[in-house]
N, C-alpha and C positions, 0 to 999 in steps of 0.2 A: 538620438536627440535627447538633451535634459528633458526635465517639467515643462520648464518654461518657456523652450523652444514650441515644443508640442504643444502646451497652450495658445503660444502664440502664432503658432497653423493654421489651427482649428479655428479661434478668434477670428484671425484673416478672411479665411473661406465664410468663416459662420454670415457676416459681416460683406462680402462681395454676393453670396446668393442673396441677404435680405436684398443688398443694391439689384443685382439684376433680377428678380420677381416683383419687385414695387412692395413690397407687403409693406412696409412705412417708406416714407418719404426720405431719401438717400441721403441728407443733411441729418437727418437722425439714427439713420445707421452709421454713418462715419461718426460720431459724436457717440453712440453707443459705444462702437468696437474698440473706440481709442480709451475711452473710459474703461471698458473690459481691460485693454492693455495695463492701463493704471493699477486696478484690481487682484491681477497676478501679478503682478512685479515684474513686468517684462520693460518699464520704465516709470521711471518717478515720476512725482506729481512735477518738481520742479525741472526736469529734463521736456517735456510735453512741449512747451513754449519754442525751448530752442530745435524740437523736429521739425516745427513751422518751415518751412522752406517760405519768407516773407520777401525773400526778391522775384519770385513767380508771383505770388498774390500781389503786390505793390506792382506789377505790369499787367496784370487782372483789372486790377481796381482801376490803374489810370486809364487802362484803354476803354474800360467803362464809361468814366466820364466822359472821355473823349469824343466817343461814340453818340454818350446822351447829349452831350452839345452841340456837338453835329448834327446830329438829326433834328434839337429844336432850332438852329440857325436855318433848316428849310434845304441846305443843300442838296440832301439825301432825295427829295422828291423833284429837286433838278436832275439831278442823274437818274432815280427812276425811270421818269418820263424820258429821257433822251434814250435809254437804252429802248424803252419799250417802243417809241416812236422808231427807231434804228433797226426794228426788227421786221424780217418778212411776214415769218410764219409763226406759230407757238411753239417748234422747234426749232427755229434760228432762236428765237426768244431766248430757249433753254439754253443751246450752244453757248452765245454772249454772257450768260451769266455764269456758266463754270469756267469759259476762257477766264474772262474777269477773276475767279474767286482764285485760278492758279497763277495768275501773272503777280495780281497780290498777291499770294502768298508767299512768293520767291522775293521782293523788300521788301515785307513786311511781318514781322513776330506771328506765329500762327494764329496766336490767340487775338491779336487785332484784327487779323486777317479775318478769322471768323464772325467778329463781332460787328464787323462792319459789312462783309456779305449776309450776316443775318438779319442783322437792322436791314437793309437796301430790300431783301428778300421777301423778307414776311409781306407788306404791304404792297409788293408790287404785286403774287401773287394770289391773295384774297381776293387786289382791284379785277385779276383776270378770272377773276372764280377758279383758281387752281389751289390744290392743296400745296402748304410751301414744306411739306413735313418728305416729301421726297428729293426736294432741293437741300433741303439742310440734310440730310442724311450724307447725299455724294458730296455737297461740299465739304462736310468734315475730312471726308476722304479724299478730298482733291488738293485740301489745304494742306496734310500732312505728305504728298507728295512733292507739292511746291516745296515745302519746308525742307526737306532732301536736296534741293537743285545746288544751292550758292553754299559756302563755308558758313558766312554768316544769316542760314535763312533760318536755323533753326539750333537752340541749344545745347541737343546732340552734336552736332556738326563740328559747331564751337567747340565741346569737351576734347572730342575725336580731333579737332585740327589743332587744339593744343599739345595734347598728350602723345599724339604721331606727328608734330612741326608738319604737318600738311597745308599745302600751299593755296592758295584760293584758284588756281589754273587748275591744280592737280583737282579739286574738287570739280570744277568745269567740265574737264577733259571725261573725267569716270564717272560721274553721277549725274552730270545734265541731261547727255542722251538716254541714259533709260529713265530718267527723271519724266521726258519727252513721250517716250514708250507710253511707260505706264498710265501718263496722264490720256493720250490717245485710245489707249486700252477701257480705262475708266469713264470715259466719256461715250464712247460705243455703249457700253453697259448699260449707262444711265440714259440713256436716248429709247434703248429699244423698254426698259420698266417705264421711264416717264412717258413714251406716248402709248403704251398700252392703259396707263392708270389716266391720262387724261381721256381718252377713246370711251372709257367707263366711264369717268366723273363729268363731263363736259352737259350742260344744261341742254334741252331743243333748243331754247331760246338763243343760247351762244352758238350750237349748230347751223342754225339756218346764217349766221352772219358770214360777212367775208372777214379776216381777221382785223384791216384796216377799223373796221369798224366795230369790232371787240377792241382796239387796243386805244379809240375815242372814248369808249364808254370807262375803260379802266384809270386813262387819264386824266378825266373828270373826277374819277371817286379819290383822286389820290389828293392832298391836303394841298393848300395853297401854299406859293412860295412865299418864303422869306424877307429880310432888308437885303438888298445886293449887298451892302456893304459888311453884312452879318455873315454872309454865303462869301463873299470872297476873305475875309479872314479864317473862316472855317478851314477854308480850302488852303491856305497858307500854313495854317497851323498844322494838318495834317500831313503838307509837303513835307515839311519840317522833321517834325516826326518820324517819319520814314526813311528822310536823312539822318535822323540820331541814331535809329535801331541799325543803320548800314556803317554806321562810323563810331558809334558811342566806344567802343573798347581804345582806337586809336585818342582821342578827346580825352580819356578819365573819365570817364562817364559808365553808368549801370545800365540794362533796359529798362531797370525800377524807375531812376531818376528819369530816362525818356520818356517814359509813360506816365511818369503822375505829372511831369513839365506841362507834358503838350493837355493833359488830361483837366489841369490846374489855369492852362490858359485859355481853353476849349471852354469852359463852365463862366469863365471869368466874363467872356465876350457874346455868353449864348444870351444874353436878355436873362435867364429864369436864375432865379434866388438858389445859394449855398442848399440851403435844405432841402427844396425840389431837388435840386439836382442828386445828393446824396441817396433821395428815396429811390430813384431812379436805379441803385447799383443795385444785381440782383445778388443780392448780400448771403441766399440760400447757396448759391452757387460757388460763392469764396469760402465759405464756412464749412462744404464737403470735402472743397480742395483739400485745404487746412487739415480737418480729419483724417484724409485719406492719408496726407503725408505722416502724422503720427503712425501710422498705421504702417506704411511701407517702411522707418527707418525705424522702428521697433524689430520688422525683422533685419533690416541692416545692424540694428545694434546687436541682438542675441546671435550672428554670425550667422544668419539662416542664406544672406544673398552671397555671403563668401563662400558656405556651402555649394551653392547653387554652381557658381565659380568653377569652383576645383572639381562637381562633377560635370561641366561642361566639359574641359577639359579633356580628362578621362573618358568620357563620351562619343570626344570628335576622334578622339584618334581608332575608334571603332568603326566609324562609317565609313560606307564605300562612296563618298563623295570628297570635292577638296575643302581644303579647308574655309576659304572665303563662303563657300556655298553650306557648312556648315554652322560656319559663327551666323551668318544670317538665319538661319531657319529657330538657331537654338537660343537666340537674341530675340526673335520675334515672336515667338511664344509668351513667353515671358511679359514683355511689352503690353501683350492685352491685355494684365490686371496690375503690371506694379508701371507706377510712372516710368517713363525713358527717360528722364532726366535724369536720377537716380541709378537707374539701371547703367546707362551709359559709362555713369562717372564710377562703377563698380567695375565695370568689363572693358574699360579701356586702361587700366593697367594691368590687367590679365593679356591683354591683346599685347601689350608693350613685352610681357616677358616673353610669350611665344613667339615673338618679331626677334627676340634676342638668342632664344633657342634655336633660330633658325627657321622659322614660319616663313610662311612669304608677305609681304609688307602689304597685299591686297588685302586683306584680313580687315584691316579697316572698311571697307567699301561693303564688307559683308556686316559688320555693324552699322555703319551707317545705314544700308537701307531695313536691315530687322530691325532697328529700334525706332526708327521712321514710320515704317509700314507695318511691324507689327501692334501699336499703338493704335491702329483701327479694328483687330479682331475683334477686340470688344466693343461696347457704347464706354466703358469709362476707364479704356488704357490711354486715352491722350486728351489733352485738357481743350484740345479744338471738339473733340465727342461732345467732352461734359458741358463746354460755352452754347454750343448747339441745343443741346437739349433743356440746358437755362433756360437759352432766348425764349426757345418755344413754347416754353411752359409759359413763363412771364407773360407774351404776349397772346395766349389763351390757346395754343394749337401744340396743346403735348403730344409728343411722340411715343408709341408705347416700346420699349424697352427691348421687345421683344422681337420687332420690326425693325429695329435699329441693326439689334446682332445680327440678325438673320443675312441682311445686303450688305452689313460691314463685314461680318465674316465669310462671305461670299467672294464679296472682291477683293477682299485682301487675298485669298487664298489664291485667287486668280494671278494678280499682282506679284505674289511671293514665288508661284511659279514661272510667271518672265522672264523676274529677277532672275532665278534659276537657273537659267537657258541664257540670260546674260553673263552672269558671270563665269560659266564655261567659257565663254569664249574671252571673257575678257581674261 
């Protein structure tokens, strides 16, 4: 490697430990690092701008609004309350909300998807005296499974279904069912942590009750509804929305433009002023994005991810495994600290010329689910992690960092092993 590859390594890593120790606040380490990049010339001042990846943050921002108008239209404590009312136990409770955050997930952008189980989440479980900081953990990781199911659930998907002309059945057919797996898999896991941590945290006072009657007390603390006709335009605009992100590329349309639409007519109809609503975006959280992306296409520019590439490559033809079971493991590594959007759009013309050398065409299906799934090894390799750990911060119940990696890289490694044993046979 030159200088300024090596610089820009070191930079990287320097830059991901301040992120995963907390020692400043991770909008200031991506803002350092990126600036560090500026410093050694591993990109110009005038290039910074255009590493912005601004059609990810423009379906950031709108699903924000979206989000924050939704929930002041009152809707959100309609469906709280019917779920919570819909439940037996405080684990049927749990069940209904990860079914929920994967059936979302699968029409809907991950990152709405998360924005909208995190909004519903936080409040419902404060009202039950449950901490919501283990909810949000597996739904990041339920979301980015969902995100795997359909062609169009999730970015990667899209790049992979452009670049291999793969068909929206052919996605159905191979990635549904262990789509299904793994989220079954996942939901075991998170049952047997969540009710040993409510077993702990649960009050006498909520013990001696029967749950019917925890989940009266909860329904109370939860805000009053809205205007109906405020909650049923909500509810309109959201449908809507979820029909763009499922059809926007047929239309001429972006996710960008779906998300600041429905995010612009969301705010427009919530009752609350332009500028509430604005204060509302948690603006720390777009602005690490942002960073970070400086950060990964710096080393895209100095040829560090086409390295990466060609010693994949060279790599798989080492291993005593096949190849779909290799591009996945060596896909999903990776995943946990540099975006999968990027990564994807780097190794799915890598994956097109092994297809033309003769690979076998499954080799996709090992990308799609390493760049899916390996995006939860870490707290900040997929932007449903980093929306997760926003929400919570914002709404006062930070997650420590450390707790986050520990059950994300748990389960994914869990997950990544299924896959495994799926894809042999497929």
């Amino acid at each position: 490697m030159n200088p300024i590859q090596t610089a820009s390594v070191i930079i990287f890593l320097l830059t991901i430990i301040l992120i995963v120790t907390e020692r400043i606040h991770r909008m200031y380490a991506a803002l350092l690092g990126s600036g560090a990049m500026v410093f050694v010339g591993a990109v110009s001042a005038e290039e910074v701008l255009h590493f912005i990846d601004i059609e990810i943050l423009g379906v950031i921002v709108g699903m924000m609004l979206l989000v924050r108008g939704a929930e002041r239209s009152g809707i959100f404590n309609v469906f709280a309350k019917k779920i919570t009312k819909a439940s037996k136990s405080i684990t049927s409770f749990a069940i209904i909300m990860m079914v929920l955050t994967f059936v979302l997930s699968i029409f809907l952008e991950n990152i709405g998807g998360m924005l909208i189980m995190a909004t519903i989440t936080i409040p419902l479980a404060k009202s039950l005296k449950i901490k919501p900081e283990t909810f949000l953990i597996f739904q990041a990781i339920i979301v980015n499974i969902g995100g795997m199911m359909l062609l169009m659930s999730s970015i990667p998907n899209i790049i992979v279904a452009v670049e291999g002309g793969i068909s929206f059945s052919a996605f159905l057919v191979n990635i549904a069912p262990i789509g299904i797996i793994l989220f079954v898999v996942t939901l075991l896991i998170f049952i047997r942590v969540f009710g040993s941590e409510v077993e702990k945290g649960i009050t006498q006072e909520m013990r001696a009750l029967e749950f019917s009657d925890w989940v009266n007390i909860s329904v109370r603390e939860l805000d009053e509804e809205g205007e109906v006709w405020r909650m049923a335009v909500a509810a309109l605009i959201m449908v809507f929305t979820i029909i763009g992100f499922a059809v926007y590329d047929q239309i001429g349309l972006t996710p960008a433009f779906v998300a600041m639409a429905g995010g612009f007519l969301m705010i427009m109809f919530s009752g609350e002023g332009p500028t509430e609503s604005l204060r509302g975006i948690d603006w720390s959280t777009v602005i690490f994005l942002a960073g970070l992306f400086v950060l990964v296409n710096c080393l895209d520019k100095n040829g560090l991810i086409d390295m990466l590439s060609d010693w994949m490559l060279n790599f798989v033809d080492h291993l005593p495994v096949n190849m779909p079971t290799a591009v996945m493991w060596l896909s999903a590594v990776p995943s946990g600290v540099v975006d999968n959007i990027p990564l994807t759009a780097t190794l799915a013309p890598v994956m097109s010329r092994w297809i033309q050398e003769g690979a076998s065409a499954k080799v996709w299906w090992g990308l799609v689910l390493g760049a899916n799934l390996g995006g939860c090894l870490t707290p900040i390799g997929s932007p449903s992690s980093i929306i997760a750990i926003g929400v919570a911060e914002q709404e006062g119940h930070p997650i420590p960092l450390g707790r986050f990696f520990v059950i994300c890289f748990g389960v994914t490694m869990v997950n990544l092993i299924v896959s495994t044993i799926y894809l042999y046979f497929l």
